[in-house]
C-alpha positions as CSV (number, residue, x, y, z in Angstrom):
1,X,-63.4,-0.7,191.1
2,X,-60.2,-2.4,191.3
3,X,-57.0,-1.6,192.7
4,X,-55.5,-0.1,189.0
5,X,-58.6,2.0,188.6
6,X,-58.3,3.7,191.7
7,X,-54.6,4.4,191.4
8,X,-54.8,5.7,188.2
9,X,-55.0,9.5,188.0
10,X,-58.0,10.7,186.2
11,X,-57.6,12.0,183.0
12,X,-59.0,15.7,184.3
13,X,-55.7,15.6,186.7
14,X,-53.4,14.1,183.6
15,X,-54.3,17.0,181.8
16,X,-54.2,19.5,184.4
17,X,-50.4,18.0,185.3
18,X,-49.3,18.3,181.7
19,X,-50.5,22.2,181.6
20,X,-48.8,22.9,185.0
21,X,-45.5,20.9,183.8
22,X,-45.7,23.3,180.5
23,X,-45.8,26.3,182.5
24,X,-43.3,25.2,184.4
25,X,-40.9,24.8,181.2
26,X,-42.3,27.7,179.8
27,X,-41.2,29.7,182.6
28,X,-37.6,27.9,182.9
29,X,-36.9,29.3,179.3
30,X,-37.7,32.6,179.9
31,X,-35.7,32.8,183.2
32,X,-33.1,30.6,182.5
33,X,-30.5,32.8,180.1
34,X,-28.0,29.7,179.6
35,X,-30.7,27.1,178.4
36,X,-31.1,27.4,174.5
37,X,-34.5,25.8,173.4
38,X,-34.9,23.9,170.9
39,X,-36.8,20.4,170.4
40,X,-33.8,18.3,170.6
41,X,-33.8,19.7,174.4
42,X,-36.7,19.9,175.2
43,X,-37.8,16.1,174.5
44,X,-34.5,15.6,176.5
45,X,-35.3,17.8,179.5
46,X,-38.9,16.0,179.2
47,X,-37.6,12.8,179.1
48,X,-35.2,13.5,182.3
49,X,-38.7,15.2,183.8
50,X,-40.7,12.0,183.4
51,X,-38.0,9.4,184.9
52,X,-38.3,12.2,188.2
53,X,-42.3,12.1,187.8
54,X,-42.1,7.6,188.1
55,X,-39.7,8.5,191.0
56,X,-42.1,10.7,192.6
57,X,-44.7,8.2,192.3
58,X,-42.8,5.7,193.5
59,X,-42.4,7.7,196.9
60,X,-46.3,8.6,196.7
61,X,-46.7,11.7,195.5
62,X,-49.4,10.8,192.3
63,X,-49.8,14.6,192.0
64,X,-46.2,15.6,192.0
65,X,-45.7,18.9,189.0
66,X,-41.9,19.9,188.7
67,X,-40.8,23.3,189.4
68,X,-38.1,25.6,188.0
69,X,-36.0,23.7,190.1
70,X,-36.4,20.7,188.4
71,X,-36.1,21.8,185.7
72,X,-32.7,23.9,186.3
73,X,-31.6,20.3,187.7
74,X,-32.4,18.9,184.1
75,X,-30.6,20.9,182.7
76,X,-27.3,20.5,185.0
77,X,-27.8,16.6,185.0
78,X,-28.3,16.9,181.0
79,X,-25.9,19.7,180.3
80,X,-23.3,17.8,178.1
81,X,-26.4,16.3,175.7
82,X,-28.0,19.8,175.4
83,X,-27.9,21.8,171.8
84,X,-26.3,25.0,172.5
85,X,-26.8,28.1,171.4
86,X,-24.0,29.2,168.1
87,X,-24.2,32.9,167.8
88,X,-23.5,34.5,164.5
């Protein structure tokens, strides 16, 4: 094997990273009253979620799942972007 092929994340982890992540924004919605969800913000809090996961990479952590945290960071760093909700 070369280098790439043994710094590249099989795809059983890939998969099991992108499951975790969902969870992870699936549980942000519910507890998170002031995010509205729609797909407008989530490709945008995914986006944000992916430039962290390079960083975290960068600093060595292949495995590296974001938490609620992250994901309430998102939102604050992309609050101004974000679809809100209009009530009726």
């Amino acid at each position: 094997m070369n280098c790439d092929q043994n710094s590249a994340l099989s795809q059983k982890v890939q998969q099991r990273i992108r499951v975790a992540t969902i969870f992870a924004y699936s549980r942000f919605c519910r507890e998170c009253l002031a995010y509205h969800h729609t797909l407008a913000n989530y490709l945008m809090l995914m986006d944000w979620i992916d430039e962290r996961r390079i960083e975290m990479q960068a600093e060595g952590r292949r495995h590296w799942v974001p938490s609620m945290r992250d994901f309430e960071q998102a939102m604050r760093d992309c609050w101004d972007d974000l679809v809100k909700s209009q009530e009726f």
